[in-house]
C-alpha positions in Angstrom: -3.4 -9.4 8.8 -6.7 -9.9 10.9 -8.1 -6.3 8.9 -8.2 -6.6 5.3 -10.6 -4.4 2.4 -10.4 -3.9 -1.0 -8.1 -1.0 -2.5 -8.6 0.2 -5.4 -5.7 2.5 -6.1 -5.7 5.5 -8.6 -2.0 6.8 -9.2 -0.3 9.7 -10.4 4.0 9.5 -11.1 6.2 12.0 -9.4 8.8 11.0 -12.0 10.4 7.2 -12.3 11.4 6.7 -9.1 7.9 7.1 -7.4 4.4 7.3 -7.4 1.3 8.5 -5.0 -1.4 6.9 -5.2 -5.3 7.8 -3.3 -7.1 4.4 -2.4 -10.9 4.3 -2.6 -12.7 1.1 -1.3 -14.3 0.6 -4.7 -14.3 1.3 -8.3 -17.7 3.0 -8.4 -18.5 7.0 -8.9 -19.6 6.9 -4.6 -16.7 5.2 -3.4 -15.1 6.8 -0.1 -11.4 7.8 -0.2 -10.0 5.5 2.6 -6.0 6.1 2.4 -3.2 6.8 0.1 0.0 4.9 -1.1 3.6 6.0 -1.7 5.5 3.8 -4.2 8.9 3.9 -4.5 11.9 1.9 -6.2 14.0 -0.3 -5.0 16.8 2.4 -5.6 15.0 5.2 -3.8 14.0 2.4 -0.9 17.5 1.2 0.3 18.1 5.4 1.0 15.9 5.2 3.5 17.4 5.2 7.2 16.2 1.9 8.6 13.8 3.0 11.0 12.0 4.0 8.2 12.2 0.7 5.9 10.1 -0.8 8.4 7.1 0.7 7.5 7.3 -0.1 3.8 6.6 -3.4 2.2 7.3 -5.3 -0.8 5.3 -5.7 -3.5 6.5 -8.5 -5.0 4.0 -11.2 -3.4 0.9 -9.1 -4.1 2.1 -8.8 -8.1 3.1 -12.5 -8.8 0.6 -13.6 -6.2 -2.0 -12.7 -9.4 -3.7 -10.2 -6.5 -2.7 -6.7 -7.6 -4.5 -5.9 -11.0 -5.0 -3.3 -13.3 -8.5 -3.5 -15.0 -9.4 -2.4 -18.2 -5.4 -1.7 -19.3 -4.2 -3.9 -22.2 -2.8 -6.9 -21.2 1.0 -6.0 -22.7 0.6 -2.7 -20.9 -0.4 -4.0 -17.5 2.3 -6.5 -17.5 5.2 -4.3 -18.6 3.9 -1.9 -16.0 3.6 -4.5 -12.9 7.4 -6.0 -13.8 8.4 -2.4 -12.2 5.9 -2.3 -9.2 7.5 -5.9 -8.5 10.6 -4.5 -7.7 9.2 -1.9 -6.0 8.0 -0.8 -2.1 4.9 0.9 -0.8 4.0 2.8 2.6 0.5 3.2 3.0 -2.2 4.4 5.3 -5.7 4.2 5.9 -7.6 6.8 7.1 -11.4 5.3 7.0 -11.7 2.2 8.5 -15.1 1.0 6.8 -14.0 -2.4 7.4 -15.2 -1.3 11.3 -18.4 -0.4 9.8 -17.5 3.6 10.7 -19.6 5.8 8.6 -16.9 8.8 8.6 -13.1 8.6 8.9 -12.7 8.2 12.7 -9.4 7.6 14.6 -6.0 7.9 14.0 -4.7 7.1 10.4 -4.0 3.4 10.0 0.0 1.7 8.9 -1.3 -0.9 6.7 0.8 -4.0 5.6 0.8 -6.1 2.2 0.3 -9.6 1.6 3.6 -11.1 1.8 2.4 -14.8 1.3 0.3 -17.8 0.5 -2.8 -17.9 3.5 -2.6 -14.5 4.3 -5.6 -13.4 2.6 -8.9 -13.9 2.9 -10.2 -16.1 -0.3 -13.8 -14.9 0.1 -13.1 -11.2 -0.6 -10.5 -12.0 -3.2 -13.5 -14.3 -4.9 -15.7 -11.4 -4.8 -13.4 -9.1 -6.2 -12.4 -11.4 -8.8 -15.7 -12.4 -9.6 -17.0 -8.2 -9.9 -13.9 -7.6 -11.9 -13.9 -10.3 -14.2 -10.2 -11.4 -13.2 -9.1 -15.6 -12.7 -6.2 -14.8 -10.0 -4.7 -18.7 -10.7 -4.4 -17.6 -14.3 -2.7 -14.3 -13.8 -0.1 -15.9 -11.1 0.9 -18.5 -13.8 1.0 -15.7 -16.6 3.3 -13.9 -14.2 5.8 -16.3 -12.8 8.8 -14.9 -14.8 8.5 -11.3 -13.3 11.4 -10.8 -10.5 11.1 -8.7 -7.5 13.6 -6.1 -6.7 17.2 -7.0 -7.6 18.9 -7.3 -3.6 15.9 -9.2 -2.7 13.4 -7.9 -0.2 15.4 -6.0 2.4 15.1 -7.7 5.8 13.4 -4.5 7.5 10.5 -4.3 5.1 7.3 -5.8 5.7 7.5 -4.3 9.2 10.5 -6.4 9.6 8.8 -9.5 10.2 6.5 -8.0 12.8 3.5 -5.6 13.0 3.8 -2.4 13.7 1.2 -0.6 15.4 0.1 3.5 15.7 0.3 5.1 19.1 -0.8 8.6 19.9 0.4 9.8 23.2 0.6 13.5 24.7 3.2 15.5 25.1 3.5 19.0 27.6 4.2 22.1 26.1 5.4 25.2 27.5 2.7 28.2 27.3 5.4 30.7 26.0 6.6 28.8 22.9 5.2 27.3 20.2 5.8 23.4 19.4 8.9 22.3 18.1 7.9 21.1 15.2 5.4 24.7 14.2 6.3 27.1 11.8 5.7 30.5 12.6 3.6 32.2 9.5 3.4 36.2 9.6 1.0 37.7 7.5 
């Protein structure tokens, strides 16, 4: 929760149980692609071996928080829309840090985490942002205090389980005479 930049998600749905979405780190025609975003529902989630629910999280703080937004969509539309991404989780990785100031998408891709809670984010960029966008966060939040989050409640293992995760690369050996374990041979 020390990193935290704007995301401004564009989405396409694989069908009703998910979605893909590429981030770009602003609404304008320059903006740099700086991750993407699976989507899933709550049905879809609890299918996932646990191991894996770790590195989802809830997004039910970040649409009744007032935070997550969908400018320039009609107000019934928007709000019919985010009752569903309430129930739902997200994975999503960043593959441009510009927060670091890098000019090209260095390093390894990056997990990234949600808010989950009040003081979590930084008040100065959500200002900004709400300031640029035209959007009063206290109003949405109170508009949107009947939507629920997903029916269990959030599983235990999302939201890195409490804890953050972090990325390691490491190398591994690999015999001369085989190909890795994890290539597919391709004959053209």
């Amino acid at each position: 929760m020390t990193r935290q930049v704007e995301a401004h998600h564009y989405c396409g749905h694989q069908n009703e149980e998910m979605r893909q979405c590429l981030i770009y780190d602003s609404p304008e025609a320059n903006a740099r692609l700086i991750g993407l975003e699976y989507i899933v529902s709550e049905n879809l989630f609890m299918t996932l071996p646990d191991e894996e629910k770790r590195l989802w999280h809830s997004h039910e703080y970040e649409v009744k928080s007032g935070l997550l937004v969908m400018p320039g969509i009609p107000g019934p539309i928007e709000r019919q829309d985010l009752e569903l991404v309430c129930k739902s989780y997200g994975k999503v990785y960043h593959f441009w840090q510009v927060d670091k100031g890098d000019s090209l998408p260095l390093g390894l891709p990056q997990l990234m985490m949600a808010f989950t809670r009040d003081g979590q984010v930084n008040n100065e960029l959500v200002q900004g942002c709400g300031k640029r966008l035209g959007v009063d966060y206290e109003k949405e939040r109170k508009n949107r205090e009947y939507m629920r989050g997903p029916e269990h409640g959030i599983h235990p293992l999302a939201n890195g389980g409490g804890k953050g995760l972090k990325t390691v690369l490491r190398e591994v050996d690999l015999p001369n005479d085989q190909p890795p374990p994890s290539a597919t041979r391709v004959f053209v």
